[in-house]
N, C-alpha and C positions, 0 to 999 in steps of 0.2 A: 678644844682647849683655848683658854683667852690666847691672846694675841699676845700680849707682853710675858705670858709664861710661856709661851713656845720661841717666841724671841731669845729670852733668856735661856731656856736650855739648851736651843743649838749654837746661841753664844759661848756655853758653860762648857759643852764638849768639841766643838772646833774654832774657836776663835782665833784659838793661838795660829791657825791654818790661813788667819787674815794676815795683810801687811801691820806694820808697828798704824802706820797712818790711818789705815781703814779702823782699826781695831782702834784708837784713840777719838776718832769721831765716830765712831757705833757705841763706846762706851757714854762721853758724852752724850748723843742726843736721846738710845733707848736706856741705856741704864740709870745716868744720873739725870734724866729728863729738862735738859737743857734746850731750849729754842732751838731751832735751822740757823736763826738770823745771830744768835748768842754764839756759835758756833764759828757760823761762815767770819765773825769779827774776831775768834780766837785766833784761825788756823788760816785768815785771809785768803778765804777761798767764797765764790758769790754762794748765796744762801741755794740758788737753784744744783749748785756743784755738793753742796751737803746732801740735799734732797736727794741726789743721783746716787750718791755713796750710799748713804741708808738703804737704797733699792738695791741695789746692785751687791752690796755686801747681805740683805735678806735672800737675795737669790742662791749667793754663792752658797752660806750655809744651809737654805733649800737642798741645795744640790748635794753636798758630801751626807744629807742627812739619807737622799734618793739613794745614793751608794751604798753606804755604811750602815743604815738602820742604827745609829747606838743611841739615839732619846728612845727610840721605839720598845728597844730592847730593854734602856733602863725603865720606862714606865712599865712596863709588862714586867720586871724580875720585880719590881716594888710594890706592884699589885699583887702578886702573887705570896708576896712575906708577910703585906699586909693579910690576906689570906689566910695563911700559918700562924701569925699571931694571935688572930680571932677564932682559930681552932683549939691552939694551945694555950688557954687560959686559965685555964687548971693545970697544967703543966708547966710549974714554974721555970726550970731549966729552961724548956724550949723557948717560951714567953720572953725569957733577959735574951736568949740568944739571938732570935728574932727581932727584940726593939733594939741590940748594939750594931745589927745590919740595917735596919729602918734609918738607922741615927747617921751610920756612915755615906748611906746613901745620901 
């Protein structure tokens, strides 16, 4: 999996699990792809202390993803609809049911 989509989904299901702080400079630097250095002169912190956070905040949600499995679990239920979708293609019902779960996912 690329690196900024794995980023972003263990961002998307445990971030809220960061402090407001970490969670404001991991938004910044992976999401809205802002500099270290753009950063460290927002939050007056040295650009090497941003670098640390980014690491340190990829590990932690490393870590609850090692516990929890739920990207795992949501990539494998979304493989699996998409699956059922490409079954049920002649089957209209199934087919809207299948793309209103694909959508919510």
């Amino acid at each position: 999996m690329e690196r900024f989509v794995e980023q972003t989904l263990l961002y998307d299901f445990y971030g809220e699990l960061l402090t407001e702080h970490q969670r404001q400079v991991y938004e910044d630097v992976v999401l809205n792809d802002y500099s270290c250095t753009e950063v460290a002169r927002e939050y007056d912190i040295s650009r090497q202390g941003v670098h640390d956070l980014i690491k340190r905040c990829n590990k932690i949600l490393a870590h609850y993803e090692e516990q929890l499995h739920l990207v795992e679990k949501f990539l494998s239920i979304k493989e699996k609809v998409a699956q059922i979708h490409e079954l049920a293609k002649g089957q209209q019902d199934i087919e809207q049911i299948c793309s209103e779960i694909l959508e919510e996912l």
